[in-house]
C-alpha positions in Angstrom: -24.2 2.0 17.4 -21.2 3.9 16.2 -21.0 5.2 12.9 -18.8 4.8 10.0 -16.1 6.9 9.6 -16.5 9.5 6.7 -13.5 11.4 5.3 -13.7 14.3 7.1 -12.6 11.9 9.9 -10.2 10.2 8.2 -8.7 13.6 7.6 -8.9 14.2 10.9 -6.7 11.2 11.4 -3.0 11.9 13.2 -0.6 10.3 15.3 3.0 11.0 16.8 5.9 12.3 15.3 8.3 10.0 13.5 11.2 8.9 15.0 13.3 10.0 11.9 13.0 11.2 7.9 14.8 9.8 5.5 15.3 11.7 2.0 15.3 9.5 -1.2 15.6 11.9 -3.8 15.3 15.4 -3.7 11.9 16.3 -4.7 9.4 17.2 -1.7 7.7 14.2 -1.2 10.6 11.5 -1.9 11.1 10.8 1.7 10.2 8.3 4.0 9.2 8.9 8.0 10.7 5.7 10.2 8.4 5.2 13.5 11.3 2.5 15.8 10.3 0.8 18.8 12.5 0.9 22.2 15.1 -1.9 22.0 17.9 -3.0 20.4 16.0 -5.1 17.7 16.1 -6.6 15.6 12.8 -5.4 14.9 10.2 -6.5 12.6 9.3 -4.2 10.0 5.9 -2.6 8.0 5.9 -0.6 4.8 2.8 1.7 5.1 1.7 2.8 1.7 -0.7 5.8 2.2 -3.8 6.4 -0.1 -5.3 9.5 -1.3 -6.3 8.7 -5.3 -3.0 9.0 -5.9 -3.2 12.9 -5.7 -2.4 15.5 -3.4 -5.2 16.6 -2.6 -6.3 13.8 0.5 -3.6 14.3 2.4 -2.3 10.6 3.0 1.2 9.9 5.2 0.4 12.3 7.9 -3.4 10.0 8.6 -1.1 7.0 8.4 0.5 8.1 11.7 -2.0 6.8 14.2 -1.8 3.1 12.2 2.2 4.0 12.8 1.9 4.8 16.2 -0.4 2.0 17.2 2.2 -0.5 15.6 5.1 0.9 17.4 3.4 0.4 20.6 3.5 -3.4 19.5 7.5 -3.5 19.2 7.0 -2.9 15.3 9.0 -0.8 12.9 7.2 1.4 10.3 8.6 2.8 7.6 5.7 5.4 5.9 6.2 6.2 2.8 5.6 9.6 0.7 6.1 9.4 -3.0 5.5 11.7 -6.2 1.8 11.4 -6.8 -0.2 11.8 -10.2 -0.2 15.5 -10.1 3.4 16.4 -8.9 6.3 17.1 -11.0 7.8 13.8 -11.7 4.9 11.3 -10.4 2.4 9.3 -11.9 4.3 7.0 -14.6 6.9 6.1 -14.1 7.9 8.4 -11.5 5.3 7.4 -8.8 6.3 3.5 -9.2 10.0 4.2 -8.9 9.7 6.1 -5.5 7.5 3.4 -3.8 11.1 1.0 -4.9 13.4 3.2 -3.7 11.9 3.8 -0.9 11.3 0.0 -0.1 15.3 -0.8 -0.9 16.2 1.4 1.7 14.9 -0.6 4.0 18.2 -2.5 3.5 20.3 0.4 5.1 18.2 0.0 8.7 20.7 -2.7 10.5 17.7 -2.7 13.5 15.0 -4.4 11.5 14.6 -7.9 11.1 14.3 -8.6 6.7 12.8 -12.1 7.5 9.5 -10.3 9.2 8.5 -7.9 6.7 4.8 -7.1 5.4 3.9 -4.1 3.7 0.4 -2.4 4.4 -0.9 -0.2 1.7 -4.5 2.1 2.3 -6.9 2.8 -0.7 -4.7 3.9 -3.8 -1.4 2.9 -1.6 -3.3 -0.6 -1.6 -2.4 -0.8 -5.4 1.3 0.7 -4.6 1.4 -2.0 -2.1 0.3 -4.6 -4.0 2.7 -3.7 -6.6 5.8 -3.4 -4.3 5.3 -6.9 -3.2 5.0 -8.3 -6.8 8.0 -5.8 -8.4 10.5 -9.0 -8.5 7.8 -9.6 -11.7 8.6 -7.0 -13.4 9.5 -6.7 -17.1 13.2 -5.8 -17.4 12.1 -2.8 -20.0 10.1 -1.6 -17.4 11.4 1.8 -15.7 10.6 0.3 -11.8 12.4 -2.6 -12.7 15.4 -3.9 -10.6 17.5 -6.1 -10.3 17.3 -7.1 -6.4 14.0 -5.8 -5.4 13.5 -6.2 -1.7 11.6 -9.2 -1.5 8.5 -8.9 1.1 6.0 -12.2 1.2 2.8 -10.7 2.3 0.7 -7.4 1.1 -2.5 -6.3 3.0 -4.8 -4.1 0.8 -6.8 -2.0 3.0 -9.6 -0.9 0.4 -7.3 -1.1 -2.2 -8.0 -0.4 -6.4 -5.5 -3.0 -7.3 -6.3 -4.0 -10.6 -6.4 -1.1 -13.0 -7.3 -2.7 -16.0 -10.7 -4.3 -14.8 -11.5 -1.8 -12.5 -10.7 1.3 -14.7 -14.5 2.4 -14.5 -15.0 2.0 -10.6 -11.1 4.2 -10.5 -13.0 7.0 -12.5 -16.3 7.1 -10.4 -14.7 6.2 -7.2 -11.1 8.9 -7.7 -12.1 10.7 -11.2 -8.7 9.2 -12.2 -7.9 8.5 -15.9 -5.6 5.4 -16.9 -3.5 7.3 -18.7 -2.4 9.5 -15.2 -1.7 6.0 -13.3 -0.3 3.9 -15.2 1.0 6.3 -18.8 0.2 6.1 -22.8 1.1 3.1 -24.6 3.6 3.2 -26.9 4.9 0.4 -29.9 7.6 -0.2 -26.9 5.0 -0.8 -23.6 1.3 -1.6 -26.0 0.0 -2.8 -22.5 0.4 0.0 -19.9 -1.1 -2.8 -17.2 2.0 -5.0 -17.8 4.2 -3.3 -15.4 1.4 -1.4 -13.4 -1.4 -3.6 -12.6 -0.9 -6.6 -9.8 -3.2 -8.4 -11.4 -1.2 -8.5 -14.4 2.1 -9.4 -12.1 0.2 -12.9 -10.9 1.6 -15.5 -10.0 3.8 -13.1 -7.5 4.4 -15.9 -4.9 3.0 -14.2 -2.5 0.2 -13.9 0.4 -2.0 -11.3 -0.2 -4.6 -10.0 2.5 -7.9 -8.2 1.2 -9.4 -5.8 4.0 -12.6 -3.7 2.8 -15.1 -2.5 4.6 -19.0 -3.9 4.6 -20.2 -0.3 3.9 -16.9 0.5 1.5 -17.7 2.8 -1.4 -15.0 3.8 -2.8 -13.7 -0.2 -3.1 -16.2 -2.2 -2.3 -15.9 -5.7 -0.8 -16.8 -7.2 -4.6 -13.2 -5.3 -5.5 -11.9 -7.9 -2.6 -13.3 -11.2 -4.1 -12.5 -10.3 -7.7 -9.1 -9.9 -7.4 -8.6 -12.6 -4.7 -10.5 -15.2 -7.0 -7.9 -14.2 -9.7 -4.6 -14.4 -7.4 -5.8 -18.0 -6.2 -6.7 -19.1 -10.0 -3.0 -17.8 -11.0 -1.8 -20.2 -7.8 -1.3 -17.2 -5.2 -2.2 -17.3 -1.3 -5.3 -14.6 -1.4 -7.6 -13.4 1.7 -10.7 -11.2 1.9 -11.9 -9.9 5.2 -14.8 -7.6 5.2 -14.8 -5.5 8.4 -18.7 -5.1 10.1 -20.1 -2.1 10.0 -16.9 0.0 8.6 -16.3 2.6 6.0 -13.5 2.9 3.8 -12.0 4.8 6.4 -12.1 2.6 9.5 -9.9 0.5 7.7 -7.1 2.4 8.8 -7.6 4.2 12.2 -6.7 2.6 15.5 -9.5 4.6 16.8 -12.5 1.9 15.3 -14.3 -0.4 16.4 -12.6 -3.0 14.0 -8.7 -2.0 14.2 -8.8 -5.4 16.0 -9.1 -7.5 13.1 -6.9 -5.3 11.0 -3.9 -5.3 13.5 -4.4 -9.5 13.5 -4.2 -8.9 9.8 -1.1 -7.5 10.4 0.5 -9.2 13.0 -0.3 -12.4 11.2 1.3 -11.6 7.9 4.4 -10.8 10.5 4.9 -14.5 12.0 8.1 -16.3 10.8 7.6 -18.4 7.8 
């Protein structure tokens, strides 16, 4: 029997080089890496959202290479995206949220990829970034992320993601030893609710599909995370799945190299199929 993967092998984790970076802004990490198939395209495209607690200090877009690399074999374009985390000048609120939407709205600049076959694919903490991204067109217009043509993208998969910050503020602490205030900033008589424009769960109904991946031994987000929020997406009239991957940790969720990459590429290549 193999054994989960702990996060010395997720750090492990690697793949190929990109295929290209593109800068956003000019801080370190606002760029994105774009893994394109051979072809003329049009191709269809994934946002990988990488985890880490939202700190520096997992690493994050470089592990996110082998899930890149094993898409790219399928004829898929990935666009892997680094952003201003907590602890870097600029990141956390609002900074953090505004990358991830920048990033995303390039997409529109790539005349190769196909805008109608779009999912985005976010690991851990980049499951709540994900998350987020898909649900942005819900955005308060006082909000700092908010625009006014968000790139639209109908389905989010969570792998092991901490998605809703308000109800799962204690399990964020024990699980990252992250503060509220670090993700999602202080209140003010201007923003009382910090969740508003921060929390998917307080972006529902988003009008879209979301895909719930944990794994069954998952510590850090349990499979319970899963069936909380997708009970609250399908009360709110939202398309919500959980699938809990046998015998995996919070890690196989994103390397090719486990036994249960095959339900989490079908995940994937699912939330790609034309509408």
């Amino acid at each position: 029997m193999i054994s989960p993967m702990t996060l010395q092998d997720y750090l492990a984790l690697t793949g190929p080089v990109p295929d290209a970076r593109i800068d956003y802004g000019s801080a370190p990490s606002q760029f994105v890496e774009l893994f394109r198939p051979d072809g003329a395209g049009p191709f269809p495209v994934v946002v990988l959202i990488h985890g880490g607690c939202w700190t520096v200090q997992y690493g994050g877009i470089t592990q996110l290479r082998s899930m890149a690399g094993a898409l790219r074999a399928q004829g898929i374009a990935v666009w892997n995206v680094e952003y201003r985390r907590h602890d870097e000048e600029g990141g956390g609120y609002p900074g953090m949220y505004q990358d991830v939407a920048t990033a995303i709205d390039l997409l529109r600049k790539e005349p190769r990829f196909d805008m109608q076959r779009i999912a985005i694919v976010g690991h851990s903490a980049g499951g709540h970034l994900a998350q987020w991204a898909a649900s942005r067109h819900r955005l308060p217009q006082w909000s700092p992320a908010w625009t006014a043509d968000p790139v639209r993208i109908p389905a989010a998969i969570s792998l092991g993601g901490l998605a809703d910050l308000r109800l799962q503020a204690s399990l964020i602490h024990s699980s990252c030893e992250r503060d509220t205030a670090q993700l999602a900033g202080l209140p003010s008589a201007a923003r009382p609710d910090v969740f508003a424009d921060t929390s998917p769960a307080e972006m529902l109904p988003a009008g879209i599909r979301t895909v719930l991946v944990h794994g069954e031994f998952d510590t850090v987000s349990p499979p319970s995370v899963a069936e909380a929020y997708a009970h609250r997406a399908r009360a709110a009239g939202d398309a919500a799945e959980v699938i809990v991957l046998p015998g995996a940790s919070h890690y196989d969720e994103v390397a090719p190299n486990s036994p249960c990459w095959p339900l989490v590429e079908r995940a994937i290549l699912g939330a790609l199929e034309a509408p």
